[in-house]
C-alpha positions as a printed NumPy array, in Angstrom:
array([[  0.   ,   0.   ,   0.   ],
       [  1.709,   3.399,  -1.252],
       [  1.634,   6.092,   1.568],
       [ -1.551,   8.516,   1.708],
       [ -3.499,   6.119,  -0.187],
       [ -7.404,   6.422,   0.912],
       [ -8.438,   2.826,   1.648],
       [-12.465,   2.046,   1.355],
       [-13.932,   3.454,   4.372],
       [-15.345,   0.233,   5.156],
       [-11.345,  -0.55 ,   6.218],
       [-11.3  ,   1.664,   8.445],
       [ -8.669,   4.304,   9.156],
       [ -6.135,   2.218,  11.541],
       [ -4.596,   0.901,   8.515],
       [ -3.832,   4.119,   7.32 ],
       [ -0.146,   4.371,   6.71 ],
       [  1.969,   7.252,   7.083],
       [  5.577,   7.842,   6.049],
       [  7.084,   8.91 ,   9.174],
       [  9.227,  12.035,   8.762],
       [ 10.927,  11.673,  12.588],
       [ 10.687,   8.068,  14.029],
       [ 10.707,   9.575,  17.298],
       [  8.512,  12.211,  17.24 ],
       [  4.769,  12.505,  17.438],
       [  4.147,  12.737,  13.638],
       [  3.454,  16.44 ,  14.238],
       [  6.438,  17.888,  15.059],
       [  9.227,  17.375,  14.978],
       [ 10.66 ,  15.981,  18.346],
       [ 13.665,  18.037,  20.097],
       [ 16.92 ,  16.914,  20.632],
       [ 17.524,  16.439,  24.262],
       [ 20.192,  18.644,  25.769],
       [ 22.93 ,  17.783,  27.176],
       [ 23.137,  18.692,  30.918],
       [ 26.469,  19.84 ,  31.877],
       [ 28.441,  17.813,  35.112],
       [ 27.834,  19.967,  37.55 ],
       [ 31.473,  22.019,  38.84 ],
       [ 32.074,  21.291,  42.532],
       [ 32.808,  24.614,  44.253],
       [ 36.259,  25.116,  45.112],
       [ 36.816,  25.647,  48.942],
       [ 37.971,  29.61 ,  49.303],
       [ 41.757,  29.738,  50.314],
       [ 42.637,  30.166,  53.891],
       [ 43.744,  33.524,  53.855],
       [ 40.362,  35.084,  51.763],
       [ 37.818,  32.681,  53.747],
       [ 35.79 ,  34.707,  56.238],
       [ 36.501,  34.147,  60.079],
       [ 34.213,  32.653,  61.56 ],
       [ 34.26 ,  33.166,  65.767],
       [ 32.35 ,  31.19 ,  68.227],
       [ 31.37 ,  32.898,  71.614],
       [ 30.855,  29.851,  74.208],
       [ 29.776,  27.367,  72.128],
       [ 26.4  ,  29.046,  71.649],
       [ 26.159,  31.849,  68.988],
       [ 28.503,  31.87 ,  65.783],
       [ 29.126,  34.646,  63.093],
       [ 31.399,  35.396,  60.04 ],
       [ 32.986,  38.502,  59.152],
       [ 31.172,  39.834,  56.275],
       [ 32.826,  41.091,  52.9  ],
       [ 30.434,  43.587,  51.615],
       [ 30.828,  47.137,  50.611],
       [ 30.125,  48.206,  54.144],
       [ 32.019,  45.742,  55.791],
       [ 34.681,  46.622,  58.005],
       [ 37.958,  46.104,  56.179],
       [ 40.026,  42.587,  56.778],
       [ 42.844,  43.168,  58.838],
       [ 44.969,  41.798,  55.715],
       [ 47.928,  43.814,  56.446],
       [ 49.491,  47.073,  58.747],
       [ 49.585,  48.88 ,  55.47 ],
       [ 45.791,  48.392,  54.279],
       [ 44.611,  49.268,  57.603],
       [ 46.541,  52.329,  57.441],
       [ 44.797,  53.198,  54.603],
       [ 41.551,  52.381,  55.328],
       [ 42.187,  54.612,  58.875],
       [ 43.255,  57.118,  56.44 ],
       [ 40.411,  56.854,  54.332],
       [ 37.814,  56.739,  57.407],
       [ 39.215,  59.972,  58.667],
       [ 39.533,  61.81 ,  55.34 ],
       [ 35.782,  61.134,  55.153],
       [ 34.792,  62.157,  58.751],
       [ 36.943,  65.651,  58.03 ],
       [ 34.787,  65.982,  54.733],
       [ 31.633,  65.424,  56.539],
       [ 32.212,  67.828,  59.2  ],
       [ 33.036,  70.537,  56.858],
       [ 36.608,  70.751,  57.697],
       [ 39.538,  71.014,  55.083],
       [ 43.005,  70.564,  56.32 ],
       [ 45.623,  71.474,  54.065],
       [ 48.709,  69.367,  54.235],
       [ 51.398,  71.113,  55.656],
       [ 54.889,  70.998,  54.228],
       [ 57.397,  68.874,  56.59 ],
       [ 59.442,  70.909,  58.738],
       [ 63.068,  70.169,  58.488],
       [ 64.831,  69.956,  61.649],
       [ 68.254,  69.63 ,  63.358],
       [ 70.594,  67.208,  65.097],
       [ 68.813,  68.872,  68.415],
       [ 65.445,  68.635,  67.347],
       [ 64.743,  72.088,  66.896],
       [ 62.821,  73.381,  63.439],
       [ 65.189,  74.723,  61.698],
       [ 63.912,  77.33 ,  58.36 ],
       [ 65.701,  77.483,  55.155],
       [ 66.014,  81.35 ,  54.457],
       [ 67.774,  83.525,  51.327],
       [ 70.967,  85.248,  52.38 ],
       [ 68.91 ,  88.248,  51.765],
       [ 66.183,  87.528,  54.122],
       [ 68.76 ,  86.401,  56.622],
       [ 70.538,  89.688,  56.476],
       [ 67.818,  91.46 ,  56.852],
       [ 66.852,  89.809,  60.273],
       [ 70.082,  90.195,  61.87 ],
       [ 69.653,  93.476,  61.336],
       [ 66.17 ,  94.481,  62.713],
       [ 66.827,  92.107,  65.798],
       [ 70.395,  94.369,  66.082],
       [ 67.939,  97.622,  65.456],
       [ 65.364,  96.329,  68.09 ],
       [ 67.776,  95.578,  70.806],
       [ 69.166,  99.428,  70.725],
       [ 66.247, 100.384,  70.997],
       [ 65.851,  98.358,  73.817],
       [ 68.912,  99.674,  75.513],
       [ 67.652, 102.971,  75.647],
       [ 66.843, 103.872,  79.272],
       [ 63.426, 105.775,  79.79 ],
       [ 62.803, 109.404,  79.133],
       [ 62.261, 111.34 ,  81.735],
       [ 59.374, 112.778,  80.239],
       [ 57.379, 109.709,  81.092],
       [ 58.507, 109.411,  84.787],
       [ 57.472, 112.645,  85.413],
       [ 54.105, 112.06 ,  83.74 ],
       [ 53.672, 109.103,  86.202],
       [ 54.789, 110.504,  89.247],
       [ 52.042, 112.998,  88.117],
       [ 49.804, 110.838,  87.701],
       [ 50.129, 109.285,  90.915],
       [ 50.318, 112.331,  93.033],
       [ 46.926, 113.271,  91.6  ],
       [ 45.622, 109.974,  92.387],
       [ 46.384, 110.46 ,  96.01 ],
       [ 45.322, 113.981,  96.261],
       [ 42.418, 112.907,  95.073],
       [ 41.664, 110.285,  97.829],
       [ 42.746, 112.551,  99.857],
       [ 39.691, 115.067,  98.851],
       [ 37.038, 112.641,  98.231],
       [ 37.744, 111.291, 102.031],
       [ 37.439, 114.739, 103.529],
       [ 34.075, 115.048, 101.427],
       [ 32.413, 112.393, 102.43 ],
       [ 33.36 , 112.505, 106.215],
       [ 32.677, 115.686, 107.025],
       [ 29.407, 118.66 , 106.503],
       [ 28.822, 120.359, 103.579],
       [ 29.708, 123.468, 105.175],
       [ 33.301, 122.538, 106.074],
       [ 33.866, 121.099, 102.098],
       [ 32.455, 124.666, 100.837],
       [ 35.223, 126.16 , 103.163],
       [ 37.856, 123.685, 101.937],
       [ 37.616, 124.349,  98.334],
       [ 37.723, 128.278,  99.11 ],
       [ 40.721, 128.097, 100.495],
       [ 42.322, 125.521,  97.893],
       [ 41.162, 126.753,  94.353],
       [ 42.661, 123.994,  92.368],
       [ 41.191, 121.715,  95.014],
       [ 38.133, 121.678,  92.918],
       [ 39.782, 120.918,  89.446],
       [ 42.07 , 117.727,  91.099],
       [ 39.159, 116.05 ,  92.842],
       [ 37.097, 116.081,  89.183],
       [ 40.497, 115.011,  87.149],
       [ 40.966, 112.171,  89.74 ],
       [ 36.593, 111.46 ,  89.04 ],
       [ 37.265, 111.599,  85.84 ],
       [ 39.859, 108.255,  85.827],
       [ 37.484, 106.727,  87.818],
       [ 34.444, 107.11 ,  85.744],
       [ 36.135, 105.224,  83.455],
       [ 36.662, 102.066,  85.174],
       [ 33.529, 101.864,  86.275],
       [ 31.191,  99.459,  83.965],
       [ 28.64 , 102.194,  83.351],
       [ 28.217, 106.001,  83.956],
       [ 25.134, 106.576,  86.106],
       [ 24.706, 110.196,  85.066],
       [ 23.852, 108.299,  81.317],
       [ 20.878, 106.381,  82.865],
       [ 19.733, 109.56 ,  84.623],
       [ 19.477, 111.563,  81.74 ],
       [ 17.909, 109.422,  79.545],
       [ 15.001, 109.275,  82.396],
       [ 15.158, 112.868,  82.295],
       [ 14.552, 113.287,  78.506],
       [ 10.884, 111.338,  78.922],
       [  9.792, 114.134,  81.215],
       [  7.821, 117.199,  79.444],
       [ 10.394, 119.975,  78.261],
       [  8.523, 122.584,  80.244],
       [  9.853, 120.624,  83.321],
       [ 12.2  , 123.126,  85.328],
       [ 15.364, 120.635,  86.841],
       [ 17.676, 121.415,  89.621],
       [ 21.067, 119.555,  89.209],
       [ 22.699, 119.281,  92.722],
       [ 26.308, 118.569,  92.725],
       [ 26.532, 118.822,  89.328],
       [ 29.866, 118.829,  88.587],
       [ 30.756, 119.787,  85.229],
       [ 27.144, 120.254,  84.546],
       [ 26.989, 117.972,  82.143],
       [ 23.131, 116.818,  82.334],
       [ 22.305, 120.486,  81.244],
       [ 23.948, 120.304,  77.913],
       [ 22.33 , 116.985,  77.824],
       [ 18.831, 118.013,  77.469],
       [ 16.95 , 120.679,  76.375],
       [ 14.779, 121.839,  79.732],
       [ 15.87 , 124.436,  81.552],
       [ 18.632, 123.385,  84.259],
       [ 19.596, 125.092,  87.286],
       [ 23.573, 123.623,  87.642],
       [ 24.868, 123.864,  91.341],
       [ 28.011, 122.853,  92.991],
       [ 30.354, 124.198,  95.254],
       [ 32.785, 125.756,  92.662],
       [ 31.693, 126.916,  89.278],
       [ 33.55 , 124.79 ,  86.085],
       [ 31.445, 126.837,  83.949],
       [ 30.038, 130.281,  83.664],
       [ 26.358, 128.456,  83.725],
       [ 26.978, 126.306,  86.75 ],
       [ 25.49 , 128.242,  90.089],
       [ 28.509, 128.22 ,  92.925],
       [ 26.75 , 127.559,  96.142],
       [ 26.036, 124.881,  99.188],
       [ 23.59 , 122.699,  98.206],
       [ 21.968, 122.72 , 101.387],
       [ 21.539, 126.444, 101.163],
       [ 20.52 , 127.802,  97.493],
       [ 19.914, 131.092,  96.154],
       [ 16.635, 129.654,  94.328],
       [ 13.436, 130.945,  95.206],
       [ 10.743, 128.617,  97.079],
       [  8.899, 126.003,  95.111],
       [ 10.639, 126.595,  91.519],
       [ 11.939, 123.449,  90.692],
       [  9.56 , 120.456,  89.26 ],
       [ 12.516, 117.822,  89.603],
       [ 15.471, 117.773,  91.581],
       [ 18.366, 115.381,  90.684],
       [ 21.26 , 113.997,  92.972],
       [ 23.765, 111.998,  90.771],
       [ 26.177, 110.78 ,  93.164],
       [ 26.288, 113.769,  94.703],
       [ 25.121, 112.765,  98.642],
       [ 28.614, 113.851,  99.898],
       [ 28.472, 114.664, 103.423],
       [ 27.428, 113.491, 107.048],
       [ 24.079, 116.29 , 106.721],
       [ 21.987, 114.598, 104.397],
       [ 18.661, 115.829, 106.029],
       [ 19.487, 119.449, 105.102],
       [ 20.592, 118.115, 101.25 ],
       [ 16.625, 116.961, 101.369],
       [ 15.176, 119.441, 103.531],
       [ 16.273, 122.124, 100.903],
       [ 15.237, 120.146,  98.121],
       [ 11.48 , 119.888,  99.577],
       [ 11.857, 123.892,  99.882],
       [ 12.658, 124.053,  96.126],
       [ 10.513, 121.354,  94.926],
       [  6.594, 121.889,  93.986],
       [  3.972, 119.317,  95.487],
       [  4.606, 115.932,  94.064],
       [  7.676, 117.094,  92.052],
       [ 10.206, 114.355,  91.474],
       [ 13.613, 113.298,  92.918],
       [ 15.921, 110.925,  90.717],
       [ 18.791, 109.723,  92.752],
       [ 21.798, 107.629,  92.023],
       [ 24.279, 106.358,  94.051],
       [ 26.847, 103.354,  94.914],
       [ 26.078, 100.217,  95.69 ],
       [ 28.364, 100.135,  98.56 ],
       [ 27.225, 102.991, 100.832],
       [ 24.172, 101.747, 101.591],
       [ 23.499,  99.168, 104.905],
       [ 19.832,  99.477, 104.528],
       [ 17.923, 100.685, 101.794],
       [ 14.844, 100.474, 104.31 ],
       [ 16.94 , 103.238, 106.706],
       [ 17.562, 105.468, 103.544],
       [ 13.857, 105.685, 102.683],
       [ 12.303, 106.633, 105.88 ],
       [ 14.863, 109.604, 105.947],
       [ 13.367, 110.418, 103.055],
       [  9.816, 110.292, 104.442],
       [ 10.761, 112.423, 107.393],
       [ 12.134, 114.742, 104.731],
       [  8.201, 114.637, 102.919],
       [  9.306, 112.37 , 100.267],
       [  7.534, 109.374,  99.181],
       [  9.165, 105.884,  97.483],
       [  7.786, 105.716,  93.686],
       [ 10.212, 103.118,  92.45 ],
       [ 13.407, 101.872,  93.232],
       [ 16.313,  99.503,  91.291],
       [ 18.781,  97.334,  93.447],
       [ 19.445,  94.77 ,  91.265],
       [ 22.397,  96.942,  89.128],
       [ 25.724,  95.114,  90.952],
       [ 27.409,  98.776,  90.932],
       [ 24.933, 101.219,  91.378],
       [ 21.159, 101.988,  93.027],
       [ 18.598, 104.082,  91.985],
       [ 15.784, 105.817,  93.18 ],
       [ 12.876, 108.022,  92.383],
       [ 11.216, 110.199,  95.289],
       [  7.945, 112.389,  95.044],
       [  7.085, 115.289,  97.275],
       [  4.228, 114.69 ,  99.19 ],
       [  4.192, 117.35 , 101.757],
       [  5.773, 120.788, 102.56 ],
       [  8.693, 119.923, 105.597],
       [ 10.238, 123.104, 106.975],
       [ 13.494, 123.655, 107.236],
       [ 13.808, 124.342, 110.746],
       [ 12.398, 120.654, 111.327],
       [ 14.514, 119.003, 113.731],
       [ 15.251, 115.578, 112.328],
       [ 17.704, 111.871, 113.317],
       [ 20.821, 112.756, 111.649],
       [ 21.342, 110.519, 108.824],
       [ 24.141, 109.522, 106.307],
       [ 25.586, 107.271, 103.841],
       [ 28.723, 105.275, 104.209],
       [ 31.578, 107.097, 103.034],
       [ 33.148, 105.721,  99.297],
       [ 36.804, 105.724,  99.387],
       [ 39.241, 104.347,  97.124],
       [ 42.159, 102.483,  97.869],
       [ 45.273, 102.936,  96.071],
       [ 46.246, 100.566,  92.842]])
């Protein structure tokens, strides 16, 4: 029977014959060729020196040094971890923001000392400035500049002197002490003057700033005012007393005992000018001067005070009443008083006083 030849359907179709194309296939398609599977490479044990450690801790829990990107590094070798330390701290420096530029290496001698490789020209040069310098050196001390110091110091102690008769004795007897001693007056303020400026703040600077919030109508009496500074300060009208004039402005007079007429004054300031064992008269005069409920401003030194309690109620004898006070400034107290009652003069009141401030020599 010839391949694809239709037998009679009677036959049937199992006798149907077909050439086969692929005796091992399924007369469909054709059948693949199996592949070949490859023997399987057994892995090669890692040499000693790049296996990974592996510790043991009792017996019980076991781990192996990794070898990934963050892994520590192997301690391989002193040089690698002397680079990796390098490394590490080049990138700590770069993440803190810090840039360290290398510095050449010094060169130094047998003794250990640096020693600096300079031009001739350079070198010349030194030797002579450092010759220069040490003439000048040599040179002994003007005289100019001694004198200025002895100077110096003799008006440092005239001026303690000064300031301790001030403060220990009345008014009356430090009016009668600059009368007879006319440049008594300008050595006590040079001597201030040095002082002021070791103090950490100026209290006259606080006093007039207080002093500029008042109305410019307000009518001020400066007592001790020195060099009358608060009245070129502002721009009310300022009655300047002190015991000698420093300007042609400045009234000369004791300030228990002014020429001003009663009740002209709105405010009446003291800036560390409660000199004197009398201080009842200082405020017994300034209640004469003063309107009803005009203003005192006072400032004075920390130090001369024992009780601030003692220094108000000699105000209140003296018809003054507390408005507000500051304590808290390490160097300096201040105070703000108003009149609240007419006190005569003839009013026989507790002496009262401050401690004296006297400064030691330095």
């Amino acid at each position: 029977m010839h391949p694809f030849e239709v037998p009679a359907w009677e036959k049937g179709a199992d006798i149907i014959e077909f050439k086969s194309v692929n005796p091992t296939g399924n007369g469909v398609t054709p059948a693949k060729k199996p592949k070949k599977k490859k023997p399987k490479k057994k892995n090669a044990k890692p040499a000693a020196k790049d296996a990974p450690k592996v510790k043991k801790t009792n017996g019980k829990f076991s781990y192996r040094q990794g070898c990934g990107p963050l892994a520590p590094p192997s301690a391989s070798s002193d040089d690698d971890d002397d680079d990796v330390e390098d490394g590490i701290k080049a990138m700590h420096k770069v993440r803190a923001g810090r840039i360290e530029k290398q510095r050449p290496p010094t060169q130094t001698t047998k003794g250990g000392k640096k020693q600096l490789n300079l031009k001739p020209e350079l070198a010349q040069a030194a030797v002579e400035a450092m010759e220069v310098t040490s003439s000048a050196a040599s040179v002994a001390t003007p005289p100019a500049s001694l004198a200025s110091k002895l100077q110096s110091e003799l008006l440092g102690g005239r001026f303690r002197y000064i300031n301790e008769q001030l403060y220990s004795t009345t008014s009356r007897k430090a009016e009668a002490l600059f009368r007879q001693d006319a440049s008594a007056f300008e050595a006590y303020h040079a001597g201030y003057r040095q002082q002021v400026e070791k103090w950490p703040a100026n209290p006259l600077t606080r006093i007039i700033k207080t002093v500029k919030r008042l109305p410019k109508t307000a009518i001020i009496g400066d007592f001790g005012c020195g060099e009358g500074k608060l009245a070129q300060s502002i721009p009310n009208k300022v009655y300047s007393m002190d015991l000698v004039a420093a300007r042609g402005d400045i009234i000369a007079c004791n300030i228990t005992d002014t020429p001003l007429k009663d009740q002209s004054l709105d405010v009446a300031v003291y800036c560390l000018s409660l000199m004197g064992t009398d201080l009842n008269d200082f405020f017994l005069e300034a209640n004469r001067l003063l309107k009803l409920h005009g203003s005192i401003y006072i400032a004075e030194i920390q130090s001369r005070f024992e009780e601030v309690r003692d220094f108000v109620r000699c105000l209140a004898a003296c018809g003054f009443d507390l408005v507000k006070k500051d304590v808290a400034v390490n160097y300096f107290y201040f105070f703000q008083f108003k009149k609240m009652r007419h006190v005569p003069k003839t009013t026989k009141l507790k002496p009262f006083s401050l401690k004296p401030c006297l400064y030691r020599k330095r």
